[in-house]
C-alpha positions as CSV (number, residue, x, y, z in Angstrom):
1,X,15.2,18.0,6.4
2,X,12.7,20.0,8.6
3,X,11.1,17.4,11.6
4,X,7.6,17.2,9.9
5,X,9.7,15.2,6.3
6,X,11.3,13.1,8.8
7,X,8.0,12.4,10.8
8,X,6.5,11.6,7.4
9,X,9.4,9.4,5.6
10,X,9.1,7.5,9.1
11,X,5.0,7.3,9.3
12,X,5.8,6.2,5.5
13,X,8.2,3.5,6.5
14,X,5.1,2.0,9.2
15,X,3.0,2.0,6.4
16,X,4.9,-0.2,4.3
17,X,5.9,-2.6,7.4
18,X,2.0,-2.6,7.9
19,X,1.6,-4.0,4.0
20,X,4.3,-6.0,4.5
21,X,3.1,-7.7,7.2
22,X,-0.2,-8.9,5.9
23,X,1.3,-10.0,2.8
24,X,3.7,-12.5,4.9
25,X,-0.1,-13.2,6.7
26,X,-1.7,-14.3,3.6
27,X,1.3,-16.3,1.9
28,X,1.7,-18.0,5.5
29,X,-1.5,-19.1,6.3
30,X,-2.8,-18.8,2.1
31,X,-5.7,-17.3,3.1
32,X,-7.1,-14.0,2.9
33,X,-10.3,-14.0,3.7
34,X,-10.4,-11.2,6.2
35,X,-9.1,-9.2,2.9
36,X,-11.9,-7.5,0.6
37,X,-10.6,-7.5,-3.1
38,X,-12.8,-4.1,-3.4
39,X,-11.9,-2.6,-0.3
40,X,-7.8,-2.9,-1.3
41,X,-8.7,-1.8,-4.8
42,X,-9.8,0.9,-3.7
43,X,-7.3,2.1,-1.0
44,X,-4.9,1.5,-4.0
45,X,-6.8,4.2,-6.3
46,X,-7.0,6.3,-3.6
47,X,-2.7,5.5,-2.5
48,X,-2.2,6.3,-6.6
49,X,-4.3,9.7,-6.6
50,X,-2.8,10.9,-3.7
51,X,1.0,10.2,-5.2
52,X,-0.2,12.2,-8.6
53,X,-1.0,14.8,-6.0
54,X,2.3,15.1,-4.4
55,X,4.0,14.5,-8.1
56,X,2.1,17.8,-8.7
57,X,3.3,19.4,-5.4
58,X,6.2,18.8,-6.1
59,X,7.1,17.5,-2.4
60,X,9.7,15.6,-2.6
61,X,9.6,13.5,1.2
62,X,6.0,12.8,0.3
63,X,6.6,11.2,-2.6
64,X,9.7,9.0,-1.8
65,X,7.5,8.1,0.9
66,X,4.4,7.4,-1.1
67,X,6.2,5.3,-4.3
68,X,6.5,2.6,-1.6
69,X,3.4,2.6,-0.2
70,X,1.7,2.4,-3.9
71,X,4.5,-0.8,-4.9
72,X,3.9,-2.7,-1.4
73,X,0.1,-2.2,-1.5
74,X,0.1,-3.6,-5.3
75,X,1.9,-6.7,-4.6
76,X,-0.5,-7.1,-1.2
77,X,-3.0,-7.3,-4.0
78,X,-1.4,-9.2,-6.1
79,X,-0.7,-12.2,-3.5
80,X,-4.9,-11.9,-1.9
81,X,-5.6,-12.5,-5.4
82,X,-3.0,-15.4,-6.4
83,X,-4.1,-16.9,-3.0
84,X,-7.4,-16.6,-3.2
85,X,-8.1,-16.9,-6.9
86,X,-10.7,-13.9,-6.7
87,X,-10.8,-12.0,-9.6
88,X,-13.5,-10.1,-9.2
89,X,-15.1,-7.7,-6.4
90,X,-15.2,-9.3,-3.3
């Protein structure tokens, strides 16, 4: 594995931490106010587009490294919105 997959897998595995970290915020303190329901929505579309593009690439560190990203980020947006109860933009 050449430096740059292992600098990627590891900027990968700070990403997820990140993720995990707010959702141990929001089902500690059950709020998540300082969380938009449309701003993670889209960072999720955006996480999901750029994982079809690596599928497509063919790149095989970015996409062990972005699978994660897109499941963690899903359930961060599962638990605002459990917590919350927003359904909608907001």
């Amino acid at each position: 594995m050449a430096l740059l997959d292992v600098l990627t897998l590891l900027s990968y595995i700070a990403l997820n931490v990140d993720i995990l970290f707010q959702i141990r915020r929001i089902y500690h303190t059950k709020s998540s106010r300082d969380l938009s329901l449309f701003g993670m929505s889209v960072r999720y579309a955006a996480i999901l587009i750029i994982l079809i593009k690596f599928i497509t690439l063919s790149d095989v560190p970015l996409i062990i490294g972005q699978g994660p990203v897109s499941y963690t980020h899903l359930r961060a947006h599962e638990t605002k919105t459990r917590i919350s109860g927003d359904v909608g933009v907001g």
